[in-house]
C-alpha positions in Angstrom: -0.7 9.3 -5.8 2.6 9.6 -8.0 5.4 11.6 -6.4 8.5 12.1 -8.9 12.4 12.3 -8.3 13.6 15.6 -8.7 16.8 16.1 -10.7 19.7 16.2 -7.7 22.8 18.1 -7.6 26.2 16.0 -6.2 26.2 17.6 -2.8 22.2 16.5 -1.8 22.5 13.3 -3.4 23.1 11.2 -0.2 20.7 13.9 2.0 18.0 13.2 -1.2 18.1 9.6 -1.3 17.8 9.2 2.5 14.9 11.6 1.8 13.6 9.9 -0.7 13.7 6.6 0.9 11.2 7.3 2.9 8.5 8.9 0.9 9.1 5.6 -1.1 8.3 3.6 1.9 4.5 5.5 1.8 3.9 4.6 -1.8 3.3 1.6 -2.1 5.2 -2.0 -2.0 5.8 -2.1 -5.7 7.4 1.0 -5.6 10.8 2.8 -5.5 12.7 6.1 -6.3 15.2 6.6 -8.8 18.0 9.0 -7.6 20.8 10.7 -10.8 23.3 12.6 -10.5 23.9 15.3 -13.2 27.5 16.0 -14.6 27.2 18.1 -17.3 25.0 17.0 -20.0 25.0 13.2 -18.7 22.6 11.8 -16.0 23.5 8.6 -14.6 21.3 6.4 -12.1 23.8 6.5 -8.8 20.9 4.5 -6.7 17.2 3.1 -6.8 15.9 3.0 -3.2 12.9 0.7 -3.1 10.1 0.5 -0.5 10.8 -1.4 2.8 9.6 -5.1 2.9 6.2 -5.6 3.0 5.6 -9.0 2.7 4.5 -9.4 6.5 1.4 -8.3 8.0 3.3 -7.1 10.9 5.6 -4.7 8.6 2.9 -3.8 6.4 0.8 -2.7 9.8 4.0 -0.2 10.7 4.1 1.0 7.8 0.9 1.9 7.4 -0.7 5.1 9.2 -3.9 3.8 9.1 -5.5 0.2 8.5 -9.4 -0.6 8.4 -11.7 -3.2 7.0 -14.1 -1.6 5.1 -17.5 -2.6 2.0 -16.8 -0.7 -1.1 -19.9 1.5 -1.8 -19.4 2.4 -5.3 -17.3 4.7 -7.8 -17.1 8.0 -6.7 -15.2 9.0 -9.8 -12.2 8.0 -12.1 -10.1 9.6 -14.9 -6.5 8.9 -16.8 -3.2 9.7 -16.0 -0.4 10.9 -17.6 0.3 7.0 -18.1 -1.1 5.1 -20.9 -3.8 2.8 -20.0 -3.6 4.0 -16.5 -6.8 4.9 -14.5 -6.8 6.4 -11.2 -10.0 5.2 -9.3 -11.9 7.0 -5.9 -14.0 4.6 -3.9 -16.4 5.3 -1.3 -16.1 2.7 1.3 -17.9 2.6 4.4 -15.7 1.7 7.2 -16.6 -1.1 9.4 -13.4 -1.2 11.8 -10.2 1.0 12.2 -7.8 -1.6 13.4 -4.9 1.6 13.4 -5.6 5.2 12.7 -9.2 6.6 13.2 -11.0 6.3 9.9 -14.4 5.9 10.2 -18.2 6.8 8.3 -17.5 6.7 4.6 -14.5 7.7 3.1 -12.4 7.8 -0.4 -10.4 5.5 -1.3 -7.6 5.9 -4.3 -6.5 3.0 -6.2 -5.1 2.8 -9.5 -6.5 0.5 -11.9 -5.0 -0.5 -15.7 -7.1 -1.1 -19.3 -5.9 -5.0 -20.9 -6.5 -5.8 -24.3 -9.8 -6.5 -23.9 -10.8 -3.2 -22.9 -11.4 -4.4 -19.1 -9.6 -3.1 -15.8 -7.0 -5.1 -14.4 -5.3 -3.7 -10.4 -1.3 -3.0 -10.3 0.5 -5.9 -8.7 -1.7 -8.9 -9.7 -4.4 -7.4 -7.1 -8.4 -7.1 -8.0 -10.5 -4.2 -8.5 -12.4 -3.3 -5.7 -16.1 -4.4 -6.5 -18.9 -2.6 -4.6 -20.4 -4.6 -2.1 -17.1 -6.5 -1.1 -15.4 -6.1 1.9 -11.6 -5.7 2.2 -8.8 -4.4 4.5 -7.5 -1.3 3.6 -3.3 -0.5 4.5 -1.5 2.8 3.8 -1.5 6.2 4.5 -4.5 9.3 4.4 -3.6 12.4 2.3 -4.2 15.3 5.0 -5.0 17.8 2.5 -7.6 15.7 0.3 -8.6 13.1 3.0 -8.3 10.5 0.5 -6.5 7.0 1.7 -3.9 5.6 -0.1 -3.5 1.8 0.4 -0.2 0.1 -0.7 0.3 -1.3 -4.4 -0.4 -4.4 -5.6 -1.8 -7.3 -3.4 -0.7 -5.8 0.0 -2.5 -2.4 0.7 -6.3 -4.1 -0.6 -6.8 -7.1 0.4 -10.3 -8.9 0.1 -11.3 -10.1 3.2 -14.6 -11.8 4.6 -16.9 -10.3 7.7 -15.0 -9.1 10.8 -16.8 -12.2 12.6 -15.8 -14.3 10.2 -12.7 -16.9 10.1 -9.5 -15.5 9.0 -6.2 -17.4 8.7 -3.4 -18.5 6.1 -5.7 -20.5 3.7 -7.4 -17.0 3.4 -4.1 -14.6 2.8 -3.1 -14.0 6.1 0.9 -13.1 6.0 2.2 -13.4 9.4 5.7 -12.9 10.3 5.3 -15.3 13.6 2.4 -17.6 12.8 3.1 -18.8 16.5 1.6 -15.3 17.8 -1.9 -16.4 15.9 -3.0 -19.3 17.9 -5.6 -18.2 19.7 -6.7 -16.0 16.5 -10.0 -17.4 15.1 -11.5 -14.0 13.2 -10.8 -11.0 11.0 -11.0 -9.4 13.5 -8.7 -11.6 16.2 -6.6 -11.4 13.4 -5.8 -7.9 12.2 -5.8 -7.0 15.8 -3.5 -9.2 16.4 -1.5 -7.9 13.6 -1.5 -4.2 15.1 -0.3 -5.4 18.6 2.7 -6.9 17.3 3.5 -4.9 14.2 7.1 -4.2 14.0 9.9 -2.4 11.2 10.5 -5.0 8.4 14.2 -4.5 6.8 15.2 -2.3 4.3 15.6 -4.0 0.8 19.5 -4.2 1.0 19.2 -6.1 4.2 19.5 -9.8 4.7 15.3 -11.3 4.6 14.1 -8.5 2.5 11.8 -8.8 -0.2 13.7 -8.3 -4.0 
């Protein structure tokens, strides 16, 4: 899902960004909006609002509409973009837990996926391609027209993860905000809802703590 800046007159430029801000906070963690103001022939880059932290479980989980662990069926479909390389990707995943939201059955999932050198597919952000047959937890936000979910960019909206029963903790990705809150959390599943109970804002990037 690509949403692009449109071109902003001075008087909606402050209305705009605030706008703006928050459709970048559903697009992913890697991702931000370039506001410009016209004068004449000249645009000039007056402010880039990037997406809110996300480098917390507990942010990403209040960011995120919906949040499930779910096994990758298989390739529904995938086709290029209007970026080189680029390959947008639609999973089916069965879903095995909502943790938030109320996925559930088998749904699409959109990720975005990139051709290296070597003619293989790499994720945005450092992240995997999903593989069918693994399991992962799934954070972002369902497109109501299309019912296709969106994770997050990068590492944060597709995380691998092992069975709901199984142990979950920091040697396995976890990202808590207040490991102190995670004591008594032994599984994925202890885990993530653990996560939802206690998910809270995380500060906007030209706070104090948040992520560059």
């Amino acid at each position: 899902m690509r949403i692009a800046p449109p071109a902003l007159p001075d008087r909606s430029v402050t209305a705009a960004a605030t706008a703006l801000a928050a459709v970048a906070a559903v697009v992913g963690a890697t991702a931000y909006t370039v506001v410009t103001l016209t004068t004449g022939d000249e645009r000039v880059v007056v402010d880039s609002i990037m997406a809110q932290d996300l480098s917390r479980d507990e942010y990403l989980a209040n960011a995120s509409r919906d949040v499930f662990h779910g096994t990758v069926v298989g390739l529904k479909s995938q086709a290029g973009t209007d970026q080189p390389g680029e390959r947008e990707q639609l999973w089916r995943v069965r879903v095995n837990r909502a943790f938030k939201g109320d996925a559930s059955g088998t749904v699409i999932v959109d990720t975005v996926a990139y051709t290296a050198g070597d003619g293989s597919l790499t994720a945005e952000g450092g992240a995997v391609v999903p593989e069918p047959g693994r399991m992962y937890v799934f954070s972002g936000i369902q497109e109501g027209s299309t019912r296709v979910y969106h994770p997050y960019g990068g590492t944060v909206g597709t995380r691998p993860s092992p069975g709901l029963d199984e142990p979950f903790g920091l040697a396995d990705g976890a990202r808590p905000l207040h490991p102190e809150r995670f004591r008594g959390a032994r599984t994925v599943t202890d885990y993530w809802t653990t996560v939802i109970r206690n998910e809270t804002e995380g500060p906007a990037p030209d706070r104090p703590g948040a992520a560059p």
